[in-house]
C-alpha positions in Angstrom: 23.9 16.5 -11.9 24.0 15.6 -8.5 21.2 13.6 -6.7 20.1 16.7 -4.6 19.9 18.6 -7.2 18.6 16.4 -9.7 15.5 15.8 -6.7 15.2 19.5 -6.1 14.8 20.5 -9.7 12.0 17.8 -10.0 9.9 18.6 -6.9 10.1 22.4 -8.4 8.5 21.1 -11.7 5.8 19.0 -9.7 5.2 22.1 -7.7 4.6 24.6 -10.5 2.4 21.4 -12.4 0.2 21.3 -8.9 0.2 25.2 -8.9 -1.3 25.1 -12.7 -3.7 22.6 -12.2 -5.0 24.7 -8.8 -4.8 27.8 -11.0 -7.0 25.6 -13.6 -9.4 24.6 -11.1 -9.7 27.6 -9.6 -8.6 26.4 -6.4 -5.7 27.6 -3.6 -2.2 25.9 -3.8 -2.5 25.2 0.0 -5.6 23.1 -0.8 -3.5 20.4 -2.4 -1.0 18.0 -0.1 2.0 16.8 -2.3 3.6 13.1 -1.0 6.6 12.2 -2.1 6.5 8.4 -2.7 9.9 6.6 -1.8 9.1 3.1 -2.1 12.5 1.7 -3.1 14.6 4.6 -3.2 17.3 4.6 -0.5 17.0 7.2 3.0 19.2 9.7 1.1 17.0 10.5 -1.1 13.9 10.6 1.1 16.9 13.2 2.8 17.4 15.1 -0.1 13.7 15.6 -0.7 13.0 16.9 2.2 15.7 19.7 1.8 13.9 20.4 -1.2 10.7 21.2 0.8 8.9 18.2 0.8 7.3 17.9 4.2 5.4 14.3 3.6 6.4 11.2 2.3 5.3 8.2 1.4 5.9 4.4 2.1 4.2 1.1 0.6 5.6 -1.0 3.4 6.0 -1.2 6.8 9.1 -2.7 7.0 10.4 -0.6 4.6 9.6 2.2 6.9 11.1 0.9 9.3 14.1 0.4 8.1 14.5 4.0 6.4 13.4 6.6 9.3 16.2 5.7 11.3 18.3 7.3 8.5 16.0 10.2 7.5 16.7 13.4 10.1 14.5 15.6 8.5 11.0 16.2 10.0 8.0 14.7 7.7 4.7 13.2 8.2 4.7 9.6 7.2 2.1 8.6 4.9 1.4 3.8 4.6 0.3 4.4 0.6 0.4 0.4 0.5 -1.8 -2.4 1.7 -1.9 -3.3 5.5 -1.6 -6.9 6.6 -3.1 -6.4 10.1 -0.5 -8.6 11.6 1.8 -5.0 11.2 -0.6 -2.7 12.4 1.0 -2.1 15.7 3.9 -0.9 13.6 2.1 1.1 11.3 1.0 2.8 14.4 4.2 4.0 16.0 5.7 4.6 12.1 3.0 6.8 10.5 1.6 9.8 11.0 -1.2 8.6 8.1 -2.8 5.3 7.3 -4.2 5.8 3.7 -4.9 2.2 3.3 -7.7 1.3 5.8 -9.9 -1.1 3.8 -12.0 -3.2 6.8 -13.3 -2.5 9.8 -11.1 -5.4 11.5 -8.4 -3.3 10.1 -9.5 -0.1 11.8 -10.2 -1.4 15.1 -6.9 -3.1 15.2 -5.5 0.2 14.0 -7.6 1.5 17.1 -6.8 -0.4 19.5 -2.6 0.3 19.2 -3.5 3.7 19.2 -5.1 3.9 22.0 -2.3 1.8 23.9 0.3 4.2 22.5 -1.9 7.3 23.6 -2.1 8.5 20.2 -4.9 9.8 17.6 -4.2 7.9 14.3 -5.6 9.7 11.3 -6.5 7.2 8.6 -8.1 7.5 5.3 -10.6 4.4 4.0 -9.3 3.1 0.7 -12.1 2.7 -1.8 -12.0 -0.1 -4.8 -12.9 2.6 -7.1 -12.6 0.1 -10.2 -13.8 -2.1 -8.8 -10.8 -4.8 -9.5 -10.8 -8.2 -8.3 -7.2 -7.9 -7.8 -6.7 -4.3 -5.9 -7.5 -4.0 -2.1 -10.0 -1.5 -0.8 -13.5 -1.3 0.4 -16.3 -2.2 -2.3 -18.1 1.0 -3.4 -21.1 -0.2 -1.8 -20.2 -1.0 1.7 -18.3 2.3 1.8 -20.7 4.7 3.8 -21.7 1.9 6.6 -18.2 1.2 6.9 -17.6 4.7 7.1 -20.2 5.4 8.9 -18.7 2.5 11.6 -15.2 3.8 11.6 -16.0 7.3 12.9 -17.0 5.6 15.8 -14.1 4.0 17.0 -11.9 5.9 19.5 -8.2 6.7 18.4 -8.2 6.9 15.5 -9.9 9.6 13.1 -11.3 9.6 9.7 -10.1 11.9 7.6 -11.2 11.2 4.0 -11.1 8.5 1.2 -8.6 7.1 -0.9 -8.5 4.9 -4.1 -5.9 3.6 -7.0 -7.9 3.5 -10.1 -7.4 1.1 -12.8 -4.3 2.1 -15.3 -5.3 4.0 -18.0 -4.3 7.5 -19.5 -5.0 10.6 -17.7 -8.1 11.8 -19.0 -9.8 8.3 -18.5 -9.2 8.5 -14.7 -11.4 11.8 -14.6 -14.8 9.5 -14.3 -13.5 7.7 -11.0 -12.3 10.7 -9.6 -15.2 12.2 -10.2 -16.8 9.2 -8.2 -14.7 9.3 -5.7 -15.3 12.9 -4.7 -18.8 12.6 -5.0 -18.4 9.5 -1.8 -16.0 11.6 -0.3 -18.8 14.9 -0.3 -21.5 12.7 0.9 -19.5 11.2 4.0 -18.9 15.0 4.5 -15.0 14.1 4.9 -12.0 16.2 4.5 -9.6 14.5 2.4 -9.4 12.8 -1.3 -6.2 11.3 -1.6 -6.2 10.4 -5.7 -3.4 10.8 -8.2 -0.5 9.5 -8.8 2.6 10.5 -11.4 0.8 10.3 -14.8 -2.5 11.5 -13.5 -2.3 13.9 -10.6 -3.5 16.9 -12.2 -6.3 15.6 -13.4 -7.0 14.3 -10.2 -6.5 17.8 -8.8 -9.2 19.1 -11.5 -11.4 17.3 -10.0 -11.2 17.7 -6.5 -8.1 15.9 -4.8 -6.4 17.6 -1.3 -3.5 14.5 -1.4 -1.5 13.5 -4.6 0.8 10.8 -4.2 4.0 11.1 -6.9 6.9 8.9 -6.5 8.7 8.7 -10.5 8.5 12.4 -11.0 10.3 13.3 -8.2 12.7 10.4 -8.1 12.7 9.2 -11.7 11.9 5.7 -12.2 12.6 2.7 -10.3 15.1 -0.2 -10.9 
């Protein structure tokens, strides 16, 4: 089959799988945001998927990034799914639409600060270490409302919700953390819950998510 195709069918089958989780939850279709992760997988593909109706994608680096939307032509918001060294946060200013992965307030200010030199409004989400792992970035669960709370002041850039990667486990198991998760996310009186990834995003729509981040069952697994 060829690659458009084979990327087509698949974002049709993620579609109707967000569609019968909405349906499930008894929530709209239009609530949920699908991005289509392409960390690894070349411009063409990112290409293809957007002919097949994808209109966000999804990056782990910025360099990466960087090197791809020079070959992508189709329109798409660009989502930075992966952790920010601040050194790049210039560039992760002029590349993305969407900063998912804003875990200090250093970070944010930074993040601020480029935006307002490039005249822009950079909406950002403020990752959460939901599992509290030693080894995962994001903001611990108990700083997360002053921090918050601190971020919504800067100018430039704009808080839109809360994101987190919780620790690997089967679907069902990650219910409790999203569960978590949405709860911060209600009190803050945010928008957006990015959670959910390829073996778990329905769950994670069950239980409250507007962003789901899939990358292997759109493009099939990595090399």
């Amino acid at each position: 089959m060829p690659r458009a195709d084979e990327i087509r069918a698949n974002v049709a089958d993620v579609e109707a799988r967000i569609a019968a989780a909405c349906a499930r939850a008894g929530r709209k279709r239009s609530d949920v945001r699908l991005v289509a992760v392409t960390k690894t997988f070349p411009a063409s593909d990112v290409e293809h998927a957007i002919a097949a109706g994808m209109s966000d994608v999804g990056e782990n680096k910025v360099q990466e990034a960087r090197d791809k939307q020079p070959e992508v032509h189709g329109a798409a918001r660009w989502h930075l799914i992966g952790h920010l060294q601040s050194n790049k946060a210039k560039d992760a200013v002029r590349l993305f639409d969407v900063i998912q992965t804003v875990d200090s307030f250093e970070l944010a200010e930074k993040l601020a600060r480029h935006a307002e030199a490039a005249r822009k409004t950079q909406d950002v989400l403020l990752q959460v270490n939901i599992g509290r792992e030693t080894q995962k970035s994001g903001a611990e669960i108990d700083d997360v409302p002053a921090l918050a709370r601190r971020m919504a002041g800067l100018q430039s850039i704009r808080l839109r919700g809360l994101m987190a990667i919780p620790p690997a486990g089967e679907p069902e198991a990650m219910r409790a953390f999203f569960r978590e998760l949405r709860a911060m996310r209600d009190d803050l009186g945010l928008d957006e819950l990015s959670m959910g990834m390829t073996d778990d995003f329905e769950v994670a729509i069950e239980e409250g998510a507007t962003i789901v981040r899939v990358g292997r069952a759109i493009f099939g697994s990595r090399g």
